[in-house]
C-alpha positions as CSV (number, residue, x, y, z in Angstrom):
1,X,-37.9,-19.3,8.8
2,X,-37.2,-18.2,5.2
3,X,-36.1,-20.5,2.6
4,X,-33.2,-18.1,0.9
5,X,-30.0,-20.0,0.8
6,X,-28.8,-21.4,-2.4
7,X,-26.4,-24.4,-2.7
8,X,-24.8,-26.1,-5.7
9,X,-23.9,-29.7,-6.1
10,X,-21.5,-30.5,-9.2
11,X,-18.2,-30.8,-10.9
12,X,-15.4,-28.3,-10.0
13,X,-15.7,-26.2,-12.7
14,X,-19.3,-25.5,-12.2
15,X,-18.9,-25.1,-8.4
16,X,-15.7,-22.6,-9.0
17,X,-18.0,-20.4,-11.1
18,X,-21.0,-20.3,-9.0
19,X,-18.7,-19.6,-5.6
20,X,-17.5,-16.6,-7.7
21,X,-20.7,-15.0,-7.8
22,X,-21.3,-15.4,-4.3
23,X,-23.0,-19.3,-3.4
24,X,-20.9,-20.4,-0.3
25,X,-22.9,-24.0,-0.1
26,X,-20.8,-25.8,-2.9
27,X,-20.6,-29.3,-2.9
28,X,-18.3,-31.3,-5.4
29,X,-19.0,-35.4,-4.8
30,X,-17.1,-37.7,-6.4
31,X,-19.7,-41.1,-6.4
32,X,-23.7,-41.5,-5.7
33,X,-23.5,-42.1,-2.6
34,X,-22.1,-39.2,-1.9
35,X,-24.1,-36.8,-4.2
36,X,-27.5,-38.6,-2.5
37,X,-26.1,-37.5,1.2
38,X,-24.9,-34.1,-0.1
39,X,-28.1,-33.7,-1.6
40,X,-30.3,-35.1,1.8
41,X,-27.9,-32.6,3.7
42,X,-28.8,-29.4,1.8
43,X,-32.6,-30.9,1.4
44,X,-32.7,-31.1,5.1
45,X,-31.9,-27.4,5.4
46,X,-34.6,-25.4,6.3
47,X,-33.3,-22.2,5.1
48,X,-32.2,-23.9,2.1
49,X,-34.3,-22.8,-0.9
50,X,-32.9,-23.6,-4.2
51,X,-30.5,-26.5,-4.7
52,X,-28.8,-26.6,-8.3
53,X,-27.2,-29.7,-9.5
54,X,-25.2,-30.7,-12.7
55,X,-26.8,-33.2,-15.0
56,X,-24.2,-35.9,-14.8
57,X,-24.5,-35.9,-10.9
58,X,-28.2,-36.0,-11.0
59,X,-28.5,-38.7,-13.4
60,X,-26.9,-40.9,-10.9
61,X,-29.5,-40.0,-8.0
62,X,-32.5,-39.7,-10.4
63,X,-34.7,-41.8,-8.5
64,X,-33.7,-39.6,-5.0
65,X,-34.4,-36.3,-6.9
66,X,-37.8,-37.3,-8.6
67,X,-38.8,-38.3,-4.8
68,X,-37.9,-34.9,-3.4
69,X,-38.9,-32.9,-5.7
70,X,-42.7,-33.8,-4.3
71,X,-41.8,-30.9,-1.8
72,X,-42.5,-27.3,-3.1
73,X,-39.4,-26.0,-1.2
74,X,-36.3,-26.4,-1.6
75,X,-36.6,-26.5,-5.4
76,X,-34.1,-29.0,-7.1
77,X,-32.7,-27.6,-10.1
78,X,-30.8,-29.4,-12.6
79,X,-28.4,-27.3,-14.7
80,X,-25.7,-28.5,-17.4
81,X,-22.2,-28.9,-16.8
82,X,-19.5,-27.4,-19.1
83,X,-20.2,-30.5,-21.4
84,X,-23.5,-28.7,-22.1
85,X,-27.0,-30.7,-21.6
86,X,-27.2,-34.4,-21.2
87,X,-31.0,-34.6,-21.4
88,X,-31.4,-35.8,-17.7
89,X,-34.0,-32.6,-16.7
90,X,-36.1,-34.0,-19.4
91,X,-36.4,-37.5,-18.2
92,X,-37.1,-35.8,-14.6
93,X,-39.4,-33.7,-15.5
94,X,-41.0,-36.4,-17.5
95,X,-41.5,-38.5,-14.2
96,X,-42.4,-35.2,-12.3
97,X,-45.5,-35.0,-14.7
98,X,-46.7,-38.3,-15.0
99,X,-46.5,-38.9,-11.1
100,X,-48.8,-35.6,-11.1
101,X,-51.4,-36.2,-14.1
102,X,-51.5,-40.4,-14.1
103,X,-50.0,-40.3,-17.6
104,X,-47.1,-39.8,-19.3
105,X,-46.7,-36.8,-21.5
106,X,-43.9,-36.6,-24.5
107,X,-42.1,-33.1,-23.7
């Protein structure tokens, strides 16, 4: 199976614009609970190879994303909102890094 689906999980302006240019998984959750079981669903996905999600939603699941992004695919992307970026890929990333070196590296 090839991984080469792309899905988007964020507000409704970011979802609108991505849908225009062709991604037809679009997800638009409105608490954590449901951004962590829209996110598990499109994880899940074996075709699924890139999952984009806004800042502000991924803040809220932080500790979800940072787990799954131990898998090489899909990749979990985190990507502003129209309100530009809120820092939250940093902190990820940050995570991401020390979980892989045993220390944690200023970025």
């Amino acid at each position: 199976m090839s991984s080469e689906r792309i899905s988007v999980i964020g507000d409704r302006d970011t979802v609108t614009g991505f849908r225009l240019v062709g991604v037809r998984e679009c997800a638009t959750p409105s608490t954590p609970d449901e951004t962590r079981d829209v996110l598990m669903k499109y994880f899940r996905d074996p075709t699924m190879g890139l999952i984009m999600i806004t800042e502000p939603l991924a803040a809220a699941v932080e500790d979800t994303i940072v787990e799954l992004s131990q898998a090489p695919v899909p990749v979990i992307l985190l990507i502003p909102d129209r309100n530009g970026s809120t820092g939250t890929y940093e902190t990820v990333l940050r995570e991401l890094i020390r979980r892989a070196v045993g220390i944690e590296i200023n970025i």
